[in-house]
KOLDOVO-958925 format. One line per field, with one value per atom (N, C-alpha, C): z, y, x; residue in one letter; residue number from 1. Coordinates in Angstrom, 1 decimal, decimal comma. Atoms other than C-alpha are relative to their C-alpha. Layout:
<pavexs>
w	[Z	...]
v	[Y	...]
u	[X	...]
zagu	[A	...]
lumdo	[NUM	...]
</pavexs>
This chain:
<pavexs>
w	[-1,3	32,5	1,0	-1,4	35,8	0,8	-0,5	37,5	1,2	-0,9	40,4	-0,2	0,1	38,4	-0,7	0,5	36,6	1,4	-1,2	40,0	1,1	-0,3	41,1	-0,8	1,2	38,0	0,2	0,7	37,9	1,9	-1,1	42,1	0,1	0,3	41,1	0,0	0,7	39,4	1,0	-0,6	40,8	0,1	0,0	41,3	-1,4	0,9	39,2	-1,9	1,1	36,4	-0,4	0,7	36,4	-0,4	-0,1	36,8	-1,9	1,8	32,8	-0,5	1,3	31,7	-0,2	-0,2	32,7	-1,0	1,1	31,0	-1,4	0,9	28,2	-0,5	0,3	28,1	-0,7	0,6	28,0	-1,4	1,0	25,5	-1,1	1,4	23,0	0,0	-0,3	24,2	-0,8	0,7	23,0	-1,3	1,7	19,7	-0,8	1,0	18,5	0,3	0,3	19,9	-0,2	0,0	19,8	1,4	-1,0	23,4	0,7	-0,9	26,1	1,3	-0,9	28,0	1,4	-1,3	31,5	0,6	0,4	30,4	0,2	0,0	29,8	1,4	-1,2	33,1	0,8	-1,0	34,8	-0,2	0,6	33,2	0,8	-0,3	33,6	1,8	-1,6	37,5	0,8	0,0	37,8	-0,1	-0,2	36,9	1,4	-1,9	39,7	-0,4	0,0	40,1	-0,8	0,3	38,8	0,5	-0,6	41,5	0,6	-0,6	42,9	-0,8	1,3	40,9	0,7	-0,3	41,8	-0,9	0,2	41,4	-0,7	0,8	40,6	-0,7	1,1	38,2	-1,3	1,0	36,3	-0,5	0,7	35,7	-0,4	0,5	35,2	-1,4	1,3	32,3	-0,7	0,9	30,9	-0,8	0,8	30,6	-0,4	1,2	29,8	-1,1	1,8	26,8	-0,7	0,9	25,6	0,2	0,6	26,3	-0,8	0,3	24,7	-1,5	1,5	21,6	-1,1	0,9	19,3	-0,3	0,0	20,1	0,3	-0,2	21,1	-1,3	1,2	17,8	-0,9	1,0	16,1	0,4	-0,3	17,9	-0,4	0,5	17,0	-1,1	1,5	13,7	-0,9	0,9	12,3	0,2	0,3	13,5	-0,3	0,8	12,2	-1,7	1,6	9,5	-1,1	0,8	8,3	0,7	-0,3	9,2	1,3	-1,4	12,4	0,1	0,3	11,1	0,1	-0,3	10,5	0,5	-1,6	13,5	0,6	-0,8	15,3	1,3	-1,2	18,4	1,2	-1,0	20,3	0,4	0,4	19,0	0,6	0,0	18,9	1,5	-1,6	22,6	0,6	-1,1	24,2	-0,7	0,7	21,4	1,1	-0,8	22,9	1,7	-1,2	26,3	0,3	-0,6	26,6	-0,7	0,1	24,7	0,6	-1,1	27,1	1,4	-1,3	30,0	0,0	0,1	28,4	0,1	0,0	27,6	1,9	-0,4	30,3	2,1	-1,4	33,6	0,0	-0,3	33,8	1,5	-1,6	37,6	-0,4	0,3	35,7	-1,0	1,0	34,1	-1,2	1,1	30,6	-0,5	-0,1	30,3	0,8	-0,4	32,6	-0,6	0,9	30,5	-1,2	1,1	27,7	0,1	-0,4	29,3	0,4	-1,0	31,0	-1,4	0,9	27,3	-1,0	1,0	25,6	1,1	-1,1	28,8	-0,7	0,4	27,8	-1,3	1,8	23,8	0,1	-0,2	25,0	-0,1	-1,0	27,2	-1,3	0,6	25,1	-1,8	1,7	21,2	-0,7	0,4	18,6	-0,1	0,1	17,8	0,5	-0,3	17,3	0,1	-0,1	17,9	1,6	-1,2	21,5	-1,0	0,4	19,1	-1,0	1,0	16,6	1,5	-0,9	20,2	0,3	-0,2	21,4	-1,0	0,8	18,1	0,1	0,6	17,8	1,5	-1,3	21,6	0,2	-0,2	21,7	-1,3	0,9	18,5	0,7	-0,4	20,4	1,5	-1,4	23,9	0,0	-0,1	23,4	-0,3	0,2	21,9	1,2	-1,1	24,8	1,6	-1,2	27,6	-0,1	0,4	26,3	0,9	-1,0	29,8	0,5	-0,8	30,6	-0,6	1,4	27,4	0,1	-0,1	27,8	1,1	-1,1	31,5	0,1	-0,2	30,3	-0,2]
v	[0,3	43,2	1,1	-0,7	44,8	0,7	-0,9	47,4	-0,9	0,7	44,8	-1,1	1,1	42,4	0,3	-0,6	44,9	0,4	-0,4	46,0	-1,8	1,4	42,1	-0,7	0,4	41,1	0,9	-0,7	44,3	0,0	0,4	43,2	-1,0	1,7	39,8	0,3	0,3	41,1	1,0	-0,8	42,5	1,4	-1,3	46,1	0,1	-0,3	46,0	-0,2	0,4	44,2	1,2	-1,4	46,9	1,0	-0,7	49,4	0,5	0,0	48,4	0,4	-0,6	48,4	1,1	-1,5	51,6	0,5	-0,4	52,5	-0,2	-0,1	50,9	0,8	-0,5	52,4	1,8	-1,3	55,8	0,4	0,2	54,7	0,5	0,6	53,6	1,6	-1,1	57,0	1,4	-0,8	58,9	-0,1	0,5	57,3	0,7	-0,3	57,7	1,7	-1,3	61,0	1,2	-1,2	62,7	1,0	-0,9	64,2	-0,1	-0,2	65,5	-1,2	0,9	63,3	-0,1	-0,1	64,8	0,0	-0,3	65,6	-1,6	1,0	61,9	-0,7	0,2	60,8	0,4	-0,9	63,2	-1,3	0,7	61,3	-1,0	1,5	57,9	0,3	0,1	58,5	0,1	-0,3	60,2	-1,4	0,9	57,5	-1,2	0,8	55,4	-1,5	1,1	51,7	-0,5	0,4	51,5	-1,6	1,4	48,7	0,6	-0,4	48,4	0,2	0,0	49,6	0,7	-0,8	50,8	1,5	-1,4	54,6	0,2	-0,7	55,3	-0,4	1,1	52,1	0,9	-0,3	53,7	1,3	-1,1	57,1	-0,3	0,3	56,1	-0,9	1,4	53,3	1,2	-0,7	56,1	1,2	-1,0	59,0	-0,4	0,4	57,1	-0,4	-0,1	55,4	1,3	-1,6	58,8	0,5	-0,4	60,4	-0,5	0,2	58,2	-0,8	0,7	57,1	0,0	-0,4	58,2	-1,1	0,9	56,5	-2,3	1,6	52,9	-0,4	0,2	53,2	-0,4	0,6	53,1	-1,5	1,7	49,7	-0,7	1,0	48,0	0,2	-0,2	49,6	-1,9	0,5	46,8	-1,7	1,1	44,0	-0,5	0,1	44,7	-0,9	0,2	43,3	1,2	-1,3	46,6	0,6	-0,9	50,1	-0,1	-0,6	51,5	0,3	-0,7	53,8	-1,3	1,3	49,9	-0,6	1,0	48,5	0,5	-0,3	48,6	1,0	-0,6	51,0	-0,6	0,3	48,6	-1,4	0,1	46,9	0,9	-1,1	49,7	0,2	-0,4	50,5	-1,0	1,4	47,0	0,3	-0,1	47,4	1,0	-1,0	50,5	0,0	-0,2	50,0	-1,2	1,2	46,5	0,2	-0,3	48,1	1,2	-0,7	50,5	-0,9	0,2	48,3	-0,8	0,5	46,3	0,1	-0,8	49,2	0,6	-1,1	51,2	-0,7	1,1	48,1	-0,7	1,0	46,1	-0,6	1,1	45,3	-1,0	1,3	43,0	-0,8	0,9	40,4	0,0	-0,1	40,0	-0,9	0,5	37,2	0,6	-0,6	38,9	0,8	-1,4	42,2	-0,9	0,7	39,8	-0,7	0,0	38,2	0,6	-1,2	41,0	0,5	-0,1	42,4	-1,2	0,9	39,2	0,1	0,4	38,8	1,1	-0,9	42,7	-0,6	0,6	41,6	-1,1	0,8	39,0	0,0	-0,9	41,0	1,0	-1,2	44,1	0,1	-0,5	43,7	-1,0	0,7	41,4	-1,8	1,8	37,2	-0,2	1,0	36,3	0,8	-0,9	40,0	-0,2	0,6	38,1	-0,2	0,9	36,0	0,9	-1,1	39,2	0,6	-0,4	40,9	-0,6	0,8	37,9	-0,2	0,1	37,6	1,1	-1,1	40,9	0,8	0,0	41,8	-1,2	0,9	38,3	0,1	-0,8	39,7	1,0	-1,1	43,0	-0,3	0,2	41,4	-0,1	-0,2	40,2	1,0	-0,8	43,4	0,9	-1,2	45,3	-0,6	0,6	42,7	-1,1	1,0	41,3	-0,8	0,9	40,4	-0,8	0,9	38,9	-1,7	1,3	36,5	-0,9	1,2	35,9	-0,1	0,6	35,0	-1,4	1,7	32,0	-1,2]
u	[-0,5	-17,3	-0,4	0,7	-18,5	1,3	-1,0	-16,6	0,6	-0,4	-16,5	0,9	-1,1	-15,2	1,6	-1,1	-12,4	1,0	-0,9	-11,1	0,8	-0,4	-11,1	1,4	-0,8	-8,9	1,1	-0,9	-6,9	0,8	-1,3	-5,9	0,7	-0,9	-4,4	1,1	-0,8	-2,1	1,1	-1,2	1,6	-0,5	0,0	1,7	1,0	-0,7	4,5	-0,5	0,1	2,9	-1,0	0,9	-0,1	0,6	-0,4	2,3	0,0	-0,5	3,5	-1,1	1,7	-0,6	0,0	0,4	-0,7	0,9	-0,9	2,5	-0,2	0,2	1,7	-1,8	0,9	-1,8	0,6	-0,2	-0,3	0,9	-0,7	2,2	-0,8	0,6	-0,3	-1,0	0,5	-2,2	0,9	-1,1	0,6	-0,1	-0,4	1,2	-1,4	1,5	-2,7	-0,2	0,3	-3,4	1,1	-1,3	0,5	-0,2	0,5	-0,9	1,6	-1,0	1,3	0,1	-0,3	3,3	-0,7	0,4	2,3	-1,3	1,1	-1,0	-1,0	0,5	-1,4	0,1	0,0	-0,2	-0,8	0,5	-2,2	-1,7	0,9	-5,3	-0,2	-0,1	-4,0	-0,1	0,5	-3,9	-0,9	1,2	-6,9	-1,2	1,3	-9,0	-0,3	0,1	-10,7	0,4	-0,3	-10,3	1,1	-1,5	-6,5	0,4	-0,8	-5,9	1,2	-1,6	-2,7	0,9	-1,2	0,1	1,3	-1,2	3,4	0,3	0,1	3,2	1,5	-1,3	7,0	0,1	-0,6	7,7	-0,7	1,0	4,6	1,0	-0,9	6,2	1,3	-1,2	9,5	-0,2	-0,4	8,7	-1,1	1,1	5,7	1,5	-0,8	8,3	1,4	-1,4	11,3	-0,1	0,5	10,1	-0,2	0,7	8,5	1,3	-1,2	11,9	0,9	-1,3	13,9	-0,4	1,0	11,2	1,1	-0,8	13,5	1,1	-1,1	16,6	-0,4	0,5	14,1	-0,4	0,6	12,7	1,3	-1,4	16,5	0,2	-0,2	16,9	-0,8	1,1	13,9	0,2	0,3	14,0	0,6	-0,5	16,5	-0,3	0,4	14,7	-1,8	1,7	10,9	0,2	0,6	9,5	-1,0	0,7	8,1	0,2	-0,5	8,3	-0,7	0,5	7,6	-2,1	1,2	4,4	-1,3	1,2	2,9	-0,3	0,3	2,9	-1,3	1,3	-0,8	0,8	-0,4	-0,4	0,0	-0,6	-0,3	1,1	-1,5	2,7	0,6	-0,9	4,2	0,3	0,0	3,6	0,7	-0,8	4,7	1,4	-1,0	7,6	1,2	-0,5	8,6	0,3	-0,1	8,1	1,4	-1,1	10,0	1,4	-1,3	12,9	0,5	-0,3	12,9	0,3	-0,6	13,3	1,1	-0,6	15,4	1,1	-1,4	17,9	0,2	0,0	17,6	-0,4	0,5	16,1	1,0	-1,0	19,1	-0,4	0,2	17,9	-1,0	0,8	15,5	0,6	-0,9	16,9	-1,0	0,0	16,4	-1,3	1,1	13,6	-1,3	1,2	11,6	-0,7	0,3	11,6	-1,2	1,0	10,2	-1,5	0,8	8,0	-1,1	0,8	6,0	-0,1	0,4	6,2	-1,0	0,9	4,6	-1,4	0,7	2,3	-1,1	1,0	1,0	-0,7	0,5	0,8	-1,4	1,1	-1,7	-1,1	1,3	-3,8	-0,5	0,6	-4,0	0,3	0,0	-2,8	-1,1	1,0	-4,5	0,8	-0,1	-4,5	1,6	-1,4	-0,7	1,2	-0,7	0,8	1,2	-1,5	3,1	0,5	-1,0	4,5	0,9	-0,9	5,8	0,6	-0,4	6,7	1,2	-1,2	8,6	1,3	-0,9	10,0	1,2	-1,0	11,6	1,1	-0,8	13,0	0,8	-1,0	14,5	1,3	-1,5	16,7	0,7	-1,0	17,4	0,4	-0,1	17,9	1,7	-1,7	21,5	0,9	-1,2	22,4	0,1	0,3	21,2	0,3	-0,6	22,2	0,8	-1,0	25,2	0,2	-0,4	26,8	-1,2	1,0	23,8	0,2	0,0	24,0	1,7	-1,0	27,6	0,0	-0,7	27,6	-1,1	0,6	25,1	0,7]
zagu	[X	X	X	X	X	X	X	X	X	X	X	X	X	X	X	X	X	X	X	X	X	X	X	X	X	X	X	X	X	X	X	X	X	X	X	X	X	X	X	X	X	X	X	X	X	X	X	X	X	X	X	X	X	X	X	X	X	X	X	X	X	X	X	X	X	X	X	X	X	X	X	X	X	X	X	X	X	X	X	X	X	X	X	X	X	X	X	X	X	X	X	X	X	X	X	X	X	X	X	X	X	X	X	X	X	X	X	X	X	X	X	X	X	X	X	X	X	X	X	X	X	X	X	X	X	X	X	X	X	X	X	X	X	X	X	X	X	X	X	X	X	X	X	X	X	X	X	X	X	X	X	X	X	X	X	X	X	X	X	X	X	X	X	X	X	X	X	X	X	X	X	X	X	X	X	X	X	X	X	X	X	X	X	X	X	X	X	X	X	X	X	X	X	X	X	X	X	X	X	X	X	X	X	X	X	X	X	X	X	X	X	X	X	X	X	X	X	X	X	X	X	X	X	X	X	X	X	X	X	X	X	X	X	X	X	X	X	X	X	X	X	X	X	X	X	X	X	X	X	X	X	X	X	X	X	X	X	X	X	X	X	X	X	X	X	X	X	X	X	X	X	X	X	X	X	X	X	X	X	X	X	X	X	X	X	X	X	X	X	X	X	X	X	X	X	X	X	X	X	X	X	X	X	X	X	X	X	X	X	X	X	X	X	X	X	X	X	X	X	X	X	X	X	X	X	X	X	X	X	X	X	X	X	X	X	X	X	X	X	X	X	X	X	X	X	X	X	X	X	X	X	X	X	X	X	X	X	X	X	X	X	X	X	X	X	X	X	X	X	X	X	X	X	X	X	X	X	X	X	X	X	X	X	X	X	X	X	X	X	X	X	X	X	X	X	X	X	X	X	X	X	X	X	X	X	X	X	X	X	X	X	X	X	X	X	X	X	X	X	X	X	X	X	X	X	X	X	X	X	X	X	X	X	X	X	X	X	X	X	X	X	X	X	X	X	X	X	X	X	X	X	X	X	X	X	X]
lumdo	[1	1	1	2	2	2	3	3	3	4	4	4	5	5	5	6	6	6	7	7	7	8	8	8	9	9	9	10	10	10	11	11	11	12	12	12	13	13	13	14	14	14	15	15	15	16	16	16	17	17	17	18	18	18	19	19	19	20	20	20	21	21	21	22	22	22	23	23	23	24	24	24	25	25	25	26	26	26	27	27	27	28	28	28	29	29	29	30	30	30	31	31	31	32	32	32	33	33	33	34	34	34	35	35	35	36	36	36	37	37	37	38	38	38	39	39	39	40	40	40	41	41	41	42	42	42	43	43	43	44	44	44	45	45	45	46	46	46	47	47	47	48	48	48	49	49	49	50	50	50	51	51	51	52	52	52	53	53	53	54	54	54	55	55	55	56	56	56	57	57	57	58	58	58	59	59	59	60	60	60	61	61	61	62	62	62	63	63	63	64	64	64	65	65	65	66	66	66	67	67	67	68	68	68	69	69	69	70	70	70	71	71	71	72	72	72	73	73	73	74	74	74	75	75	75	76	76	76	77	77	77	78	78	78	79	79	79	80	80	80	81	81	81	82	82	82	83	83	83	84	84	84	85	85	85	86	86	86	87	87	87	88	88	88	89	89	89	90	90	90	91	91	91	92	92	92	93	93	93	94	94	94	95	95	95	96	96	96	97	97	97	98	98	98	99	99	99	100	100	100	101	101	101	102	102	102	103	103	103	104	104	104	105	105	105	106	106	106	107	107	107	108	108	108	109	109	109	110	110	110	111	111	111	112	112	112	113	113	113	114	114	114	115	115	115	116	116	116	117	117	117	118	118	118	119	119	119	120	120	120	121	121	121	122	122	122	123	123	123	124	124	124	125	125	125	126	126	126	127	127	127	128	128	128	129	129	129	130	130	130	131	131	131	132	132	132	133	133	133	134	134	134	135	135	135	136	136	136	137	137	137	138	138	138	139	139	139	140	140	140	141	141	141	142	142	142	143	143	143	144	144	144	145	145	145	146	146	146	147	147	147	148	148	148	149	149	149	150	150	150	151	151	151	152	152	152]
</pavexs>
């Protein structure tokens, strides 16, 4: 694809929605090389034809997941079908990220979070890796936006 046509494609799309690629790019950047969080940001900004993205959403969803890997990884843990370590990276990344907004975004409702995660899984993991995404956030959605679930 042509740089003309990557900066075409990558202005379609929300600010907000690139905001996540980005995030999840660094995510999955993280995971494979173990590099420094800020280090990676710095990178990710740096490069030219980004598009429009919402600057703060990006850092906030890049370094919150990464802060909070640990404790997003115990949540998902119990509804994988295998370990963590086996998930492709970029599983792992949309994983991570969308149980980061899930815990942590309450100003977006709860379908959206999923969405915008399966949406990534699409774009960037392999064949039928939404449908393991979708699967596994719509297990931890209710535990992480109860009132949401019971005011349906």
């Amino acid at each position: 694809m042509s740089a003309v046509a990557e900066i075409k494609k990558a202005s379609n799309k929300s600010p907000r929605h690139r905001a996540r690629e980005l995030a999840l790019q660094g995510i999955y950047q993280w995971r494979v090389t173990a590099g420094d969080e800020a280090q990676i940001e710095k990178q990710i900004q740096a490069e030219k034809n980004l598009g429009r993205y919402d600057k703060g959403l990006f850092s906030k969803l890049l370094h919150g997941a990464l802060d909070r890997h640990a404790d997003l990884e115990a949540l998902l843990a119990p509804h994988l079908d295998r370990p963590l370590a086996e998930l492709s990276p970029v599983e792992f990344a949309v994983l991570l990220l969308g149980a980061f907004e899930l815990s942590q975004h309450l100003e977006v409702p709860y379908k959206v979070a999923i969405n915008e995660a399966v949406e990534l899984a699409k774009t960037f993991g392999g064949t039928d890796g939404h449908k393991y995404v979708n699967g596994v956030l719509d297990k931890l959605a209710p535990q992480l936006r109860a009132v949401e679930f019971s005011a349906k």
